[in-house]
Structures are given as structure tokens and as C-alpha cells.
C-alpha positions in Angstrom: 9.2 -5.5 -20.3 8.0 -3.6 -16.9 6.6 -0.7 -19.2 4.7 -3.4 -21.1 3.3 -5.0 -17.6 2.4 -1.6 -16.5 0.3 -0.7 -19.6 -1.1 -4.5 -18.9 -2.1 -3.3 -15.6 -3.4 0.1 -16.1 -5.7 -1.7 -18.5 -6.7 -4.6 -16.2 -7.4 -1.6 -13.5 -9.7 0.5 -15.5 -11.8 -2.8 -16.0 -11.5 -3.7 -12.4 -12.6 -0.5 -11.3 -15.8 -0.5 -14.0 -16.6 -4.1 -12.1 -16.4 -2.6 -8.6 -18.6 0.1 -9.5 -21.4 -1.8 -10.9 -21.4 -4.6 -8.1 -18.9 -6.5 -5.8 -18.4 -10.1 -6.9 -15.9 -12.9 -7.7 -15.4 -12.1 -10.8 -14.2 -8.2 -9.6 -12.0 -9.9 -7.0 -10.4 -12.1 -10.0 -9.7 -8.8 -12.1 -8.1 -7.1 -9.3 -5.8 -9.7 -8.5 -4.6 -10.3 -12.1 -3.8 -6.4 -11.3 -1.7 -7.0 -7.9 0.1 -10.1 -9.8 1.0 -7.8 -12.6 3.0 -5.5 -9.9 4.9 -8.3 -8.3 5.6 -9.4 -12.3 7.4 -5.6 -12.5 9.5 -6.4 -9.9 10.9 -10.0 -10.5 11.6 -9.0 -13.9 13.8 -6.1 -12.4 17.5 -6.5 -10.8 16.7 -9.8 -8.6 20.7 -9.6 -7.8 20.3 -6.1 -5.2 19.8 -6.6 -1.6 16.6 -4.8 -1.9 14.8 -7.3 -4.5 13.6 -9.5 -2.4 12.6 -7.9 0.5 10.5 -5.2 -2.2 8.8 -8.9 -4.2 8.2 -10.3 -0.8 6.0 -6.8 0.5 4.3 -7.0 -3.3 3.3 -10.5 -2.5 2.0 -9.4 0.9 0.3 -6.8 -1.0 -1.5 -9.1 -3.2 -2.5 -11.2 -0.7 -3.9 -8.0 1.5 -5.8 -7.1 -1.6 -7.5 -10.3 -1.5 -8.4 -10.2 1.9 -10.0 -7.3 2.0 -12.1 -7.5 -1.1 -13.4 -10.9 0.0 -14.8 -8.4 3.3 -17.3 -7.5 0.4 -17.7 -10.5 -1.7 -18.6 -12.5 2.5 -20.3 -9.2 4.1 -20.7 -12.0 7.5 -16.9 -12.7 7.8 -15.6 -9.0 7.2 -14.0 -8.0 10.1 -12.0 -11.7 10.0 -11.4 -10.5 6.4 -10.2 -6.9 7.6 -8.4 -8.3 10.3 -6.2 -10.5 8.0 -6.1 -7.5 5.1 -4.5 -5.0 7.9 -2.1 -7.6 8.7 -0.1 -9.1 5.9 -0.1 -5.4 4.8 1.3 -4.0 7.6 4.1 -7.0 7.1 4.8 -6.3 3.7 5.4 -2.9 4.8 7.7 -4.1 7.3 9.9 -6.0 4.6 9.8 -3.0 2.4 11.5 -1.2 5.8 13.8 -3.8 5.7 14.9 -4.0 2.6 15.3 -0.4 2.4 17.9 -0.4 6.0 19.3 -3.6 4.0 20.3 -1.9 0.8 21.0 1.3 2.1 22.2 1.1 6.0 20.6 2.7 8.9 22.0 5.7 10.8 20.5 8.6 12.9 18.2 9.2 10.7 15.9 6.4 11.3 15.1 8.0 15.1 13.9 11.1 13.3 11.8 8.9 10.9 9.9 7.1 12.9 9.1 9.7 15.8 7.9 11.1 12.7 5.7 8.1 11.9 4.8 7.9 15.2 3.4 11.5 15.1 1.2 10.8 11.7 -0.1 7.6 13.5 -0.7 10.1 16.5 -2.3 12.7 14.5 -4.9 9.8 13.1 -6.2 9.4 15.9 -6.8 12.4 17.1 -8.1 13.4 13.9 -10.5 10.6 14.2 -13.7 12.2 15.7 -13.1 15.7 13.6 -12.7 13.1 10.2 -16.4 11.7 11.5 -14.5 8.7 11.2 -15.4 5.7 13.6 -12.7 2.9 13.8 -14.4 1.2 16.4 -12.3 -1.9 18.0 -10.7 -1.8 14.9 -8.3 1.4 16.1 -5.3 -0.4 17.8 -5.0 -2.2 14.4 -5.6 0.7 12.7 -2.7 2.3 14.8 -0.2 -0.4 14.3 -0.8 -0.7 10.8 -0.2 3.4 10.7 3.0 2.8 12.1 4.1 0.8 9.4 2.6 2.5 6.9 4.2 5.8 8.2 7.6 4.1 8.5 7.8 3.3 4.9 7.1 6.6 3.9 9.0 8.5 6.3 12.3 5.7 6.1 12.3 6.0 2.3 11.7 9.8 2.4 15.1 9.9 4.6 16.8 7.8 2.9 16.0 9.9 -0.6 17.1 12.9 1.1 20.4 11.4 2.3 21.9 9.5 -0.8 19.5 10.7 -3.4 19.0 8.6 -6.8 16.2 7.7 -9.1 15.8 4.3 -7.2 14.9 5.8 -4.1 12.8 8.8 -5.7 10.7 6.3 -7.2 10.2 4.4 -4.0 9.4 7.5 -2.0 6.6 9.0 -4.2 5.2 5.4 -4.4 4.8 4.8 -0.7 3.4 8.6 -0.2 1.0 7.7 -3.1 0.3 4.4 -0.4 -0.4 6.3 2.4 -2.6 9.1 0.2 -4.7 5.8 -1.0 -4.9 4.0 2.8 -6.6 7.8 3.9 -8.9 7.4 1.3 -9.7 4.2 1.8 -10.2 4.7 5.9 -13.2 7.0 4.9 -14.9 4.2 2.9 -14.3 1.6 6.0 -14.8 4.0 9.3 -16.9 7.3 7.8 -20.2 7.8 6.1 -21.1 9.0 2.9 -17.2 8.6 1.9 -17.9 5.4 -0.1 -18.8 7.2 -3.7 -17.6 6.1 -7.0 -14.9 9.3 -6.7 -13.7 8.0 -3.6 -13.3 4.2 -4.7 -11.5 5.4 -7.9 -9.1 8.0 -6.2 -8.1 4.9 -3.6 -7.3 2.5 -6.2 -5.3 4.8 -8.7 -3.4 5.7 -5.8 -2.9 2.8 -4.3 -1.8 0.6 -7.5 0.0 3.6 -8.8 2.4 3.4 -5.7 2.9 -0.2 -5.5 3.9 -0.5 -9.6 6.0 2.8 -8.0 7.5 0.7 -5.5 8.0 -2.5 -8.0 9.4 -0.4 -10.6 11.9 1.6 -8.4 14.2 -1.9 -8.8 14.4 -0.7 -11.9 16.5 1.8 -11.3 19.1 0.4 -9.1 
């Protein structure tokens, strides 16, 4: 069944992306969140019955709903930072829950101090790599930092937690938030640089990005 949803959904995504690349519209926005739906599908057809379960379906959802948000930046050009203000935020809660879920399932220990001073030093180096990036966030940087944070934290918690009790489950997990974060770099050269908005970049950020979340969804799978 999740296989047959992710085949679903690499199809639905190469027709999403040929949409996005000829124009952004409705219709576009419609394909991509038949996409998003398809990766919270993967995960409520997993193991509802581990701790993790719902905390992972609850981020997916926040997911989808940050996918939305920020494609309707396009499809409303007047309302986008509203649009960007509201994608940023249900994503940065969703990866919040994922965090949880993760401590929930797992436990917590020493190791979370190491992982996120080590989130906090990738959020750091962002910014300081803003200027030399000839990236301009603009009054959009505090919410760019906070959102690092949690982006960070996912990647950095899960990475720990891999490290420390091993497992296919957790594997999974990590590579899919590190293939997260690779697609939120991308992506902040489309919405702060120049010239970083060509059909390479758009389709990098979106195989990325929707190969980590169905990562993410999937790794309840393996539990």
C-alpha cells in the first residue's frame, strides 16, 4: 500500500512540476496538494499504534498546509509575504512535532544539548552566510532564523538519535529530514537571491523536499 502511494505521488509530482514550470496557477496549486496528501496517506496507513505516529501525521499535515501557503504567495503575488509568513510558520510547527515525537518514542538524554547547539550553529552559519550567498532575507530574517532552528533540530535530533539506537526507522527519518533541509536551501535562493529561480533550481527543491517528507512518512513503516 505505501509503495503504491509513493509511485502515486512520484507521478502526481512530475506533472506538478511540468505545471509550475509553464505558469503558476490554481490548477498547479491543486496538483501539488494531491502530492502533500499522498505523503500524509503513507503515513496513516503505517503503524498508527507507536508513539511516534501521530506526532509524524500531525507535522505531514502541517506540511501540507505549509505547501499551500506558500504556493498561494504566487498564485496572490499582493498577499505574499502574509502567505510566507503563515508557510514559515505551520512548517516550523510541524517540525516541532516531528521533534517531539522523536523525544516521545525514543527518550531524550545528553544528547539533545549537543543537537541543538549544533542546530543553533547551522542557523548561525545562515546568517552569516547571508551576504556571501547574495541572499537578501530582508525583515523576513528573524523568521527565517526561527524556522532554521527547527529545521536544524529535526535534522540534527534524528541524526542523534540514529547514531545512538540505530534501526531502519530512524535511518529513514534522518536521510528524509537532511533531504528537508537540502530542499529549504534551495528554496531560500528562489525567495531571497537573484537569478536562483531557474527550472533546475525549482526541480532540485521539490524532489528534495517531497522525497524527504514520503522519507519521513514512510520511516513508520519501519518501526
Amino acid at each position: 500500500m505505501s509503495f503504491a502511494l509513493i509511485v502515486l505521488g512520484i507521478i502526481l509530482l512530475v506533472w506538478y512540476i511540468r505545471e509550475k514550470l509553464r505558469a503558476y496557477s490554481v490548477k498547479a496549486l491543486l496538483i501539488k496538494s494531491m502530492v502533500s496528501v499522498l505523503f500524509v496517506a503513507v503515513a496513516v496507513t503505517a503503524k498508527a499504534g507507536a508513539p511516534l505516529a501521530p506526532y509524524v501525521v500531525l507535522g505531514l499535515v502541517f506540511g501540507l498546509m505549509g505547501d499551500i501557503w506558500l504556493d498561494l504567495k504566487y498564485v496572490f503575488p499582493e498577499q505574499d509575504r502574509i502567505f510566507t509568513y503563515a508557510g514559515f510558520t505551520v512548517f516550523g510547527i510541524g517540525h516541532l512535532l516531528f521533534i517531539s515525537g522523536l523525544l516521545v518514542q525514543y527518550g531524550g538524554g545528553l544528547f539533545l544539548i549537543a543537537s541543538f547547539a549544533l542546530a543553533a550553529a547551522a542557523d548561525g552559519l545562515v546568517a552569516v552566510l547571508e551576504k556571501p550567498m547574495k541572499l537578501s532575507y530582508g525583515i523576513m530574517k528573524p523568521v527565517v532564523l526561527a524556522y532554521g532552528i527547527c529545521l536544524f533540530s529535526t535534522v540534527f535530533v534524528s541524526g542523534g538519535l540514529f547514531l545512538l539506537h540505530g534501526g531502519g526507522a530512524l535511518c529513514c527519518f534522518f536521510i528524509g529530514s537532511v533531504l528537508f533541509a537540502v530542499s529549504d536551501l534551495v528554496l531560500s535562493g528562489t525567495y531571497f537571491g537573484t537569478g536562483k529561480d531557474r527550472p533546475v533550481d525549482i526541480i532540485s527543491n521539490y524532489i528534495f523536499y517531497y522525497g524527504g517528507q514520503f522519507l519521513i512518512a514512510y520511516s513508520l513503516c519501519l518501526l
